[in-house]
N, C-alpha and C positions, 0 to 999 in steps of 0.2 A: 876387266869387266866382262860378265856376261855375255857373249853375243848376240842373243836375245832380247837383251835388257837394254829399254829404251828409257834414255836415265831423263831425258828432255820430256819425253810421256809423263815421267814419274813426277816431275818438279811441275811441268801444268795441269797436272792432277789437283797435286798438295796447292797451286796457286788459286784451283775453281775452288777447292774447297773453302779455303781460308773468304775467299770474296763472296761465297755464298752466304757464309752464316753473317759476316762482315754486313751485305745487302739485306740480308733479312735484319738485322740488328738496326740498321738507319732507317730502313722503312717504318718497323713496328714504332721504334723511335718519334718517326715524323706525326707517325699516328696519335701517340700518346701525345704529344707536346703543342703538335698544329707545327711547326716550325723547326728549322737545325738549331734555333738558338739553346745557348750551357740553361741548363734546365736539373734542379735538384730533385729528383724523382722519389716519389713514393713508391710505398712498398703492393698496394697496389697496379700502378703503372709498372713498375719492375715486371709485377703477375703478369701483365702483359705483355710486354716481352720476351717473357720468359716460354709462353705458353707457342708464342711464335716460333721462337728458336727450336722448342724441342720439335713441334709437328714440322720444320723444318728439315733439323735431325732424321726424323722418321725417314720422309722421302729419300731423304739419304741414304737411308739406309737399305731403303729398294735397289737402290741402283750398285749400291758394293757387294752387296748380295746376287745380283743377278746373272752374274756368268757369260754376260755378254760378250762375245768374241772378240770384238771391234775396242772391248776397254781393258779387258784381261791381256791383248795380245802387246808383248814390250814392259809388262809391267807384273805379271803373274798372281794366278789366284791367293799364293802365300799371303802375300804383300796385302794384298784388295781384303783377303780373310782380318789381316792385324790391323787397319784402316776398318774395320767394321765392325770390329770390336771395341777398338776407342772412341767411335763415334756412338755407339749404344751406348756409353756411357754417360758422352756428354749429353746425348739426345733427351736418356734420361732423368739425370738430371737436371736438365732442364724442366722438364715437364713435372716431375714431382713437385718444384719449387715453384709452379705457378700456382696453384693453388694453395698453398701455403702463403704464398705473398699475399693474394686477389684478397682473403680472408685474416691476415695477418693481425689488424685490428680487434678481429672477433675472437681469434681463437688466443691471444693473450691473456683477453679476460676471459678463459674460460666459454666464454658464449658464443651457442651452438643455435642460438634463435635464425638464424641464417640460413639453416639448412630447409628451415617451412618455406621459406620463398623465393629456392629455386625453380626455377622455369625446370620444360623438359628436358631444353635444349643442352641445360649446366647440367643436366641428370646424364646425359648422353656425355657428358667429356669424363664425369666420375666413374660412371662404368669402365670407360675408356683405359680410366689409371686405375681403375681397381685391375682389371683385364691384363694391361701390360705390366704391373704390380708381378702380377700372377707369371707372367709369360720369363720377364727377367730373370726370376727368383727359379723359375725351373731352366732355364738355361745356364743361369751359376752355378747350381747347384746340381744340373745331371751327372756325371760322372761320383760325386759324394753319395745322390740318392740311388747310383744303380741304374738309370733309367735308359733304357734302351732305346740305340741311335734311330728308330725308327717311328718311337712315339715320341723323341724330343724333335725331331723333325715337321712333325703333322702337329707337334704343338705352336711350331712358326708359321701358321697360316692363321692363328690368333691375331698374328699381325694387323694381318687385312682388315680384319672386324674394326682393330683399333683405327686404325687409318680410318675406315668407313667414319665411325661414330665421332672420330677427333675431329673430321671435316665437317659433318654436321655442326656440330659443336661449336664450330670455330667460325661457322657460315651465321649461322641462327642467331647466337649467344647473343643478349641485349640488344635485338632490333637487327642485327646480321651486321654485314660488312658492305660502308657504302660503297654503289661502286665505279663512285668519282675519286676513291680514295687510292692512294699507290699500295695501298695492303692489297685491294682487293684483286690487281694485276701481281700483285706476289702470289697470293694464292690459284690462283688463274693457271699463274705459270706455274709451282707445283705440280698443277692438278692433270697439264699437259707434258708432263715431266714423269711425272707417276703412270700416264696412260702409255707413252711413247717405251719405258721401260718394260713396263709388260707388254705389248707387242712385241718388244725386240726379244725378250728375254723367252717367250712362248711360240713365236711365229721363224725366228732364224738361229737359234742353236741347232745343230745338226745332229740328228740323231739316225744311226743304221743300223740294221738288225744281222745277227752272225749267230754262228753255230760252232758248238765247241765240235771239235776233231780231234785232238786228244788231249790226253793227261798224264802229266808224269809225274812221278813223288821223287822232287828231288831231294828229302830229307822225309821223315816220321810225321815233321807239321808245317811243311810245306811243300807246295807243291805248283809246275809249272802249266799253263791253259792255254792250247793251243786254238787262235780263233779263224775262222775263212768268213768274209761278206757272202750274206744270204744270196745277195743278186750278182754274186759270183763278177764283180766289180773291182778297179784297183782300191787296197786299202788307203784310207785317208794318208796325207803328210804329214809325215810325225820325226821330229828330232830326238836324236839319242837323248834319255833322261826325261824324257818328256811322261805326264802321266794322264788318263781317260777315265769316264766315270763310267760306270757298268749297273747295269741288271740284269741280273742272268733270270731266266723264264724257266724255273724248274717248279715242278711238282714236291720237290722236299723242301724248297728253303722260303723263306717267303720274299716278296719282294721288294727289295728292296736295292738302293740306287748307294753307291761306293767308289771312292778315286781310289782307281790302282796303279802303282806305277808298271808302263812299256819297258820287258825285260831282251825284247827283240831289237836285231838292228834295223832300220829304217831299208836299206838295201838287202836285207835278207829272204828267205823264201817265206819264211810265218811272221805271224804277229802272235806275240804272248804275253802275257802278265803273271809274274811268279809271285805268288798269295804265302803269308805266311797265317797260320790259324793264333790268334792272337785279339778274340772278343767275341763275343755274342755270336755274330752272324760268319765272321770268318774259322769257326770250331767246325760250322756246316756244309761247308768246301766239300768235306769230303763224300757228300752225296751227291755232286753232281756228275751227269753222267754225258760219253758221248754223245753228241745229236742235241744234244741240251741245246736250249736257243739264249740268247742274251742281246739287251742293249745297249750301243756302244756310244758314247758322247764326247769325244774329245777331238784333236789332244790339246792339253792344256799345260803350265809351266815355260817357265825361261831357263831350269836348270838343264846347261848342256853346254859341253863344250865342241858344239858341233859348229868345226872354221877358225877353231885356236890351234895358236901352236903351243906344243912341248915345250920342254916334258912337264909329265902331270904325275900328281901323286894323290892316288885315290887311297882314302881309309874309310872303311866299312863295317857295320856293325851289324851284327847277324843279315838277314832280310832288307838291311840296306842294301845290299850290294846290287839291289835289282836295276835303279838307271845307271850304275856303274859299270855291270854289266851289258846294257844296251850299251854305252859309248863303247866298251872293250872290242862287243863283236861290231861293229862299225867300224874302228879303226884296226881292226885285223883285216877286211875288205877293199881297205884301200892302199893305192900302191904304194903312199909316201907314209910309211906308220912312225904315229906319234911316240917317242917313249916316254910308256907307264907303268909305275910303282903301284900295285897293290897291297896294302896292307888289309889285310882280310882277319877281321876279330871275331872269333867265337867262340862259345863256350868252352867246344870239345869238337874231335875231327865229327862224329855224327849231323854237327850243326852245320859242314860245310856246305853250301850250295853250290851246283855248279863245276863239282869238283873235279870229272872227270875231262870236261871243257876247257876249263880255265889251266889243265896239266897238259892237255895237249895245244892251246895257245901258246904256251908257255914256251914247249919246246920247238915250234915253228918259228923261231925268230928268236933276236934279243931285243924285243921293242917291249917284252912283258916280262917283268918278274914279280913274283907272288910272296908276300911275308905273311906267314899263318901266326896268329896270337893265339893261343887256348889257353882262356883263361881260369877254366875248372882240370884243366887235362896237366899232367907232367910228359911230355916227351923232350927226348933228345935233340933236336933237329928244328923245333919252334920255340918262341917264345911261350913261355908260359906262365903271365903274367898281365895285367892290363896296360894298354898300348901309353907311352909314356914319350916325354922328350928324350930319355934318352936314347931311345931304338928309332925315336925318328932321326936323331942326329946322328947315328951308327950306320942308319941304313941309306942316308941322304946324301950325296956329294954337293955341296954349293945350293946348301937351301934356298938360297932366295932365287935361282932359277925358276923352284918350282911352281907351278899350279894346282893347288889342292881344291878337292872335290870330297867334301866328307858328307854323307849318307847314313842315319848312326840314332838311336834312341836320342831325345834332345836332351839327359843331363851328360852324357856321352859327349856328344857332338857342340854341345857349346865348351867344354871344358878343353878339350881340342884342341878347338880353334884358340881358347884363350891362352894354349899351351905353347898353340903355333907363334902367338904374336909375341910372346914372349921369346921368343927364339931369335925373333927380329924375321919373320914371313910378312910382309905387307898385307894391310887388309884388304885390298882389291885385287889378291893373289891367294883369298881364300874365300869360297864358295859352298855354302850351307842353302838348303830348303826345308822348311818345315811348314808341312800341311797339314792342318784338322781344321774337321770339319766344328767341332766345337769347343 
């Protein structure tokens, strides 16, 4: 297991969850019925609960989203990203289906006489799901339509509108919500659940200003960023593997906010992020310049094996090798060094990163040895060919000693892992992250 990864965090996570929509679901329940008595519900009342759940969902969905340190730390932003995904799901779900219910009668037969005599208030929740209609449909579909991570971003502050207008909606609709009733302390608390998130979320993530010092090209399309704190301060606590979100403050690129992972070791004299150019905003790397200013907001991640023992066997695919390389030069600093198998996959030697670091590692010890795959390139002396069972089993004595650490494109990197377990490697002896943002 992770040393980071707090698996008791993680299970009373998934426990508030389940009891959240659970409580919301017996509430809106008591509402519809007057009573707990078994009660065969219509497909209006269903609406109703329905309509519960999802603005429910929503506020949920503030709080997975929000980057809070206090929720993130032990259970990692991957995790919290794949949790807030499936919860937009259900969230919506839900909410498309109350309105379908509420009116189910009507739009069977066709009849739309219903829509002359809604109040404002029902006009304000259709907005609502026309609006998040809207917002889903570009969230699914950005990567399909092109849409750049900076206008799909400014399109999630649609959110808020929904939220605003659902709570109207939800307050007002036929006479409001009495509030003798246990809904109107459900929504109550939402409403102090929702406010309490944005304060934490805006008022205590830490954010500090730094200045690039230099740049290196350690390859053609990537390149590594060397950063110093403005107020000339120690840099934050940061674990091997661990990764920060950034803005850099330049005049050529615009601004915008990006997780990179820490290719520095935590004990070392810099802090750095080695960037591969690989979309829209990371092609534009290449103008930024010394003196450059940036904001820095982390760190954030549980992937690290910083406090495990050996040995460890890292596989790396192009630009992954960045938190692999944080752990590398951390345990080269320290006196009892773990030993570690690098398998380093890349196209062609051009793609190496690192390379002339990782040869001189290499030769300071035998706690590091480095297997090259080139999977476009023919030489004598590496593989060349894509990373398989059987170079892991060639290269491996007593696999199930080891601890693997793969870093890797994700059809790459789950194929791997599924390669590993095949082999008979234990799944809590093999360690994958995968972060995006969408």
């Amino acid at each position: 297991m992770l040393p980071f990864l707090n698996k008791t965090k993680i299970l009373m996570l998934k426990i508030f969850i389940f009891l959240y929509y659970l409580i919301a679901a017996l509430i809106s329940y008591k509402t519809v019925t007057g009573n707990f008595d078994l009660y065969i519900l219509n497909s209006y009342d269903l609406g109703r609960i329905f309509g519960t759940l999802g603005f429910s969902g929503i506020i949920l969905q503030m709080i997975l989203s929000s980057r809070i340190k206090m929720l993130e730390k032990g259970v990692g932003l991957d995790r919290l990203s794949r949790w807030h995904k499936t919860n937009a799901r259900a969230a919506f779900t839900f909410i498309l289906f109350h309105p379908f219910l509420l009116f189910f009668d009507f739009l069977k037969k066709l009849d739309f006489d219903f829509l002359k005599n809604l109040t404002i208030y029902e006009w304000f929740g259709v907005f609502a799901l026309i609006l998040l209609t809207a917002f889903v449909s570009i969230t699914v579909f950005s990567e399909r339509l092109k849409i750049k991570y900076e206008t799909w971003k400014i399109t999630h502050k649609i959110a808020y509108l929904v939220i605003f207008l659902a709570g109207i909606h939800s307050f007002m609709v036929r006479g409001g919500i009495n509030y003798k009733k246990p809904l109107f302390y459900w929504w109550a608390f939402l409403i102090l659940l929702a406010l309490t998130t944005l304060f934490l979320k805006f008022y205590t993530r830490k954010k500090r200003a730094f200045k690039i010092t230099d740049i290196i090209n350690e390859t053609q399309t990537t390149r590594t960023i060397k950063l110093e704190p403005v107020d000339n301060k120690a840099i934050f606590d940061y674990k091997p593997g661990q990764f920060a979100f950034i803005t850099f403050l330049s005049g050529s690129l615009p601004k915008e906010e990006h997780p990179f992972t820490i290719s520095s070791s935590p004990y070392g004299n810099n802090y750095t992020h080695t960037i591969k150019e690989s979309g829209d905003f990371t092609n534009q790397l290449g103008k930024l310049q010394v003196g450059d200013s940036a904001i820095v907001e982390g760190p954030y991640g549980v992937y690290s094996n910083y406090g495990m023992k050996g040995p460890f066997a890292f596989i790396a695919g192009g630009v992954g090798i960045t938190p692999l390389m944080s752990m590398i030069r951390f345990n080269s600093s320290q006196p009892k060094k773990e030993k570690i198998i690098l398998f380093n996959c890349v196209r062609n030697q051009n793609d190496v990163i690192f390379r002339d670091e990782l040869t001189n590692l290499e030769k300071s010890g035998d706690w590091l040895r480095i297997i090259y795959i080139l999977s476009d390139e023919k030489t004598g002396t590496n593989y060349n060919e894509y990373i398989n069972n059987e170079m892991i089993t060639k290269e491996l004595d007593f696999i199930e000693l080891y601890k693997f650490f793969i870093c890797a494109p994700p059809k790459m990197m789950y194929k791997v892992r599924k390669d590993l377990l095949k082999l008979g490697v234990q799944k809590n002896n093999i360690f994958i992250e995968e972060f995006k943002l969408r």
